[in-house]
Residue, then its C-alpha position, 0 to 999 in steps of 0.5 A: x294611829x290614823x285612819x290608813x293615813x288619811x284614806x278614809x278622807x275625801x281624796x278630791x282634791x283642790x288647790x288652796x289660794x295662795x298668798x304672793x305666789x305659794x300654793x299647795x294641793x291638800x285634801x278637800x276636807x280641809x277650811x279654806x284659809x281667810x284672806x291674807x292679814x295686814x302683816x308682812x307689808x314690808x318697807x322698800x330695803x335702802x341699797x346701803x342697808x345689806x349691799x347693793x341687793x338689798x332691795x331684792x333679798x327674799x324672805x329665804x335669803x334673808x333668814x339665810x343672810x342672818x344665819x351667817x351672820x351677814x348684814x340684811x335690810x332687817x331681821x328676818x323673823x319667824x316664831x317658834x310654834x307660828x304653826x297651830x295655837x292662835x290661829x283660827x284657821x287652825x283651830x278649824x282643823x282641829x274640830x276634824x282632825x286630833x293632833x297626830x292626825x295633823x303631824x302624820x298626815x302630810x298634806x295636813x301638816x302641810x296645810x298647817x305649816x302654810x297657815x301662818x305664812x300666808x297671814x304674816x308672810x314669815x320669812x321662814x316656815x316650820x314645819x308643824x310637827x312634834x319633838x316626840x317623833x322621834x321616840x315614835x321613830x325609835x318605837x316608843x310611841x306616844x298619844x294625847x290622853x283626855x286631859x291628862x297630856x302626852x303619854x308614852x305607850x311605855x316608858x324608858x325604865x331600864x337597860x332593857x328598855x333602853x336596848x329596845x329602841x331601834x334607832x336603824x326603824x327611825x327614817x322608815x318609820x319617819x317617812x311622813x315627815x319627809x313627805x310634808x317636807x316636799x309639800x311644803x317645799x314645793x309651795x315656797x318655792x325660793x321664796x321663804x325658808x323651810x325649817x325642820x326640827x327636833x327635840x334635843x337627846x336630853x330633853x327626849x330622854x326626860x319625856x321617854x322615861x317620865x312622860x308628860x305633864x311632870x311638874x319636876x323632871x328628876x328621873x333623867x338626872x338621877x339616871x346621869x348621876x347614879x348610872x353613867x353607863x346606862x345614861x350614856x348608852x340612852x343618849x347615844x341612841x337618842x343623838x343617832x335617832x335625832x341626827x338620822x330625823x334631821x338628816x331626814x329632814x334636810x335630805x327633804x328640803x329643809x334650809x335650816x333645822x332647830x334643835x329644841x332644849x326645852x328642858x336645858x334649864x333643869x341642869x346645873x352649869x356644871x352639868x349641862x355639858x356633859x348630860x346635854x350639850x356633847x350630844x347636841x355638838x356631836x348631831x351639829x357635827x354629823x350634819x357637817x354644815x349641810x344647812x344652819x343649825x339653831x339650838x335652842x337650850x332654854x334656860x342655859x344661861x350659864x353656859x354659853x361656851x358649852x353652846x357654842x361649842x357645839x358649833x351651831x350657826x345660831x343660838x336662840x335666846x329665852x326670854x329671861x335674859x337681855x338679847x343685846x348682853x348674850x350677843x355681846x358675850x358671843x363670837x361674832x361668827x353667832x347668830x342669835x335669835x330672839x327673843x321677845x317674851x312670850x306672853x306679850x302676845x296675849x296683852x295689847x299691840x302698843x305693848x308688842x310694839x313697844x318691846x319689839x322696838x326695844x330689842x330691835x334697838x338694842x341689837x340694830x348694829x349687831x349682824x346676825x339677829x334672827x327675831x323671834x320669840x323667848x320661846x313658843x306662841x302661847x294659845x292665848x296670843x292674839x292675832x293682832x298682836x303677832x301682826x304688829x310685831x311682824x310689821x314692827x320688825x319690818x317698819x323700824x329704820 
């Protein structure tokens, strides 16, 4: 755990300099971010391109714009993991500060939410954070083992095990993040959208009974098949924990939240409503349209009714299938988000350029696209390469 959170640091305080306008108070022991990167120069909107305030759409109302599938000037972009991984300033903090320090602390995941903003100036923020804070919320807390991955202090292995989460713990328990939440909220003002997140119920239930750095997960799925009951009552504790983070999270300042199903695709069409998508349509319908909801279900590529039907604003894409075919198949009222592969950032800008532009192309008459990734910035990437997608998205006409 930390050290009284954070009160063994420095507590002078200094005020960060900004980029067009953002600043933030954060603790003295943290680097002092570079200049501001050759991304996010943005061509002057045409008035007919998204109506007559085109020209004068902020990074927020444009990210919100395409959640309702409205017309904007260009795709707003943003990038899952644009928090932490590539970027240097990042890797500073992490010489002083292991990785819970940085989720727990809020002025540190502050600091850290903001460094990507102020390089590419995102038009939307995500607050760096981790899918496993919410089986800490419940009590079942994890750490980083030396070379060994995520371990769970103990692991989901019965029907006690399972009647020992306390979902009415989550938001007392979660309060850091709210106060990150706030921070960061007050340092964009109305300028960039403000993300929150959580991991879905199925793919918190696969980390909370195996752990992590599993090559298959199996265990879940056996508890689906061979134990309905007991898979219904773990998942009902999850989707009130992750509903009650959300809520959290939106009550702080969020515009929009994500939910990740980073582990969708190791469920077969058939199945993949009943063992994930029911839960996720029941936390989008406990939120009751407060905000945009993103799922992402990473591989679920046979079910796109299911995801739907969870009456999520937005559906993100992985990058294993065309944007342009999934956005054909979805009702219009869908955004869709996506959906560049990942690995790309770690070649050369001529080819993120080139790919970029392709996708653009492909979905340039179809409102509601929100660019991104197929999944999160590798640790690889390269900072040059995420600054030419940035000023492709914003350049092509």
């Amino acid at each position: 755990m930390l050290a009284k959170n954070c009160q063994e640091m420095d507590k002078k305080v200094l005020v960060v300099p900004p980029l067009k306008g953002y600043s933030v108070t954060v603790m003295s022991t943290l680097v002092q971010p570079i200049k501001p990167g050759r991304a996010g120069k943005r061509p002057r909107a045409s008035a007919n391109a998204a109506g007559t305030n085109a020209g004068v759409l902020t990074n927020r109302q444009r990210f919100l714009e395409a959640c309702h599938c409205r017309p904007v000037d260009y795709p707003p972009v943003w990038l899952m993991r644009q928090a932490g991984r590539a970027l240097p300033e990042y890797h500073a903090l992490k010489q002083k500060h292991s990785f819970l320090e940085l989720v727990r602390t809020p002025e540190l995941a502050t600091e850290v939410t903001l460094q990507p903003i102020r390089r590419f100036d995102f038009d939307a923020a995500i607050l760096f954070s981790d899918i496993l804070v919410a089986a800490e919320g419940l009590g079942q807390g994890y750490r980083f083992g030396d070379g060994e991955g995520i371990q769970m202090d103990f692991l989901i292995q019965s029907a006690a095990d399972i009647e020992r989460l306390e979902v009415e713990k989550v938001a007392e328990r979660l309060q850091y993040m709210g106060q990150a939440l706030r921070l960061i909220k007050s340092a964009l003002g109305d300028r960039t959208a403000l993300l929150g997140f959580a991991g879905s119920p199925w793919t918190l239930a696969n980390f909370m009974i195996e752990g992590g750095g599993v090559r298959d997960y199996t265990k879940a799925k056996s508890l689906f098949y061979s134990d309905p009951k007991s898979f219904g009552r773990l998942m009902e504790k999850l989707t009130r924990a992750v509903t009650v983070c959300l809520q959290l999270q939106i009550d702080a300042g969020a515009d929009a939240v994500q939910i990740f199903d980073s582990l969708g695709d190791g469920l077969s069409d058939g199945n993949f409503g009943a063992a994930s998508a029911r839960w996720m349509k029941q936390i989008v319908t406990a939120l009751k349209g407060r905000v945009p909801i993103i799922v992402f279900a990473r591989g679920a590529h046979g079910n796109w009714r299911e995801l739907v039907e969870t009456g999520a604003e937005v559906l993100g894409v992985d990058w294993n299938v065309r944007l342009s075919s999934v956005a054909e198949s979805l009702p219009a009222k869908v955004a869709v988000q996506g959906n560049l592969e990942p690995f790309l950032l770690t070649t050369t800008p001529s080819q993120v350029a080139a790919e970029t532009k392709r996708i653009l192309t492909e979905m340039r008459h179809r409102p509601g696209h929100i660019f991104n990734l197929g999944h999160g910035v590798p640790p690889e990437a390269k900072v040059e390469n995420i600054e030419t997608l940035v000023n492709t998205v914003r350049g092509l006409r």
